[in-house]
C-alpha positions as CSV (number, residue, x, y, z in Angstrom):
1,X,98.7,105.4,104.6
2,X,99.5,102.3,102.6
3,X,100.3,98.8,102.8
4,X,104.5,100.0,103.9
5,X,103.0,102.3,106.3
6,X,104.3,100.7,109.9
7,X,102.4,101.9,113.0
8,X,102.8,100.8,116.2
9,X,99.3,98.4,117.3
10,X,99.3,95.1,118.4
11,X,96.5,93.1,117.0
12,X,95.3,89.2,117.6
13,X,94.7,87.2,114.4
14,X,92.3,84.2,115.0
15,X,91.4,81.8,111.6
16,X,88.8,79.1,111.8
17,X,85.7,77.9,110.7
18,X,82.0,78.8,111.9
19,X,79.5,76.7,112.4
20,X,77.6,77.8,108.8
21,X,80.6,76.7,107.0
22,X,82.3,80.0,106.7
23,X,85.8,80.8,107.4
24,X,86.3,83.6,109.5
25,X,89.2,85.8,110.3
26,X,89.2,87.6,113.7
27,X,91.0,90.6,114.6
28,X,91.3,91.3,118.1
29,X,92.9,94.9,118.8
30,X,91.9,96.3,122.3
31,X,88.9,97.6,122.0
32,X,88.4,97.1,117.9
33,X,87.2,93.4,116.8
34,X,86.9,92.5,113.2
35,X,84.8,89.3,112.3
36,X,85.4,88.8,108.5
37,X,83.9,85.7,107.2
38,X,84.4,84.0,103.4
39,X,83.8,81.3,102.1
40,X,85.8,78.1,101.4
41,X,86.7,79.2,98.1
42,X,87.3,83.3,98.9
43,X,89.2,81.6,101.9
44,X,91.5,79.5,99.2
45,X,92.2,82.6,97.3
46,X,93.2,84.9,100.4
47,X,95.1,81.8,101.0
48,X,96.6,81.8,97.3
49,X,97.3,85.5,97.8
50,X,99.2,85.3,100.8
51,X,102.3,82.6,100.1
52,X,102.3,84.7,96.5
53,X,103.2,87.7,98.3
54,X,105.5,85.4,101.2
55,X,107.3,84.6,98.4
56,X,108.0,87.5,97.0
57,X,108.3,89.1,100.3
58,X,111.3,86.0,100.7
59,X,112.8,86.8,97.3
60,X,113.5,91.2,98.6
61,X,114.5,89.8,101.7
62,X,117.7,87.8,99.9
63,X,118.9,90.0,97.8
């Protein structure tokens, strides 16, 4: 199973800050909850990371 592997789940995503300064992202699926925190500066790479691969998601999507 990979990162093009589609399965059927629906799943909450939930992104803010804690009260120690961390930035957590919450998954909420049923019964399965993932906390992941990071800081400010893992938070600004994950965010780096994810408009690089929007935009190259964007650019398959025109051809």
């Amino acid at each position: 199973m990979g990162i093009n592997t589609e399965r059927d789940i629906e799943a909450n995503l939930q992104i803010g800050p804690t009260t120690e300064g961390m930035v957590r992202l919450f998954i909420d699926a049923g019964e399965l909850e993932i906390p992941m925190d990071f800081s400010p500066e893992e938070a600004e790479e994950i965010a780096e990371e994810i408009r690089a691969a929007a935009g190259r998601a964007r650019a398959l999507s025109e051809k």
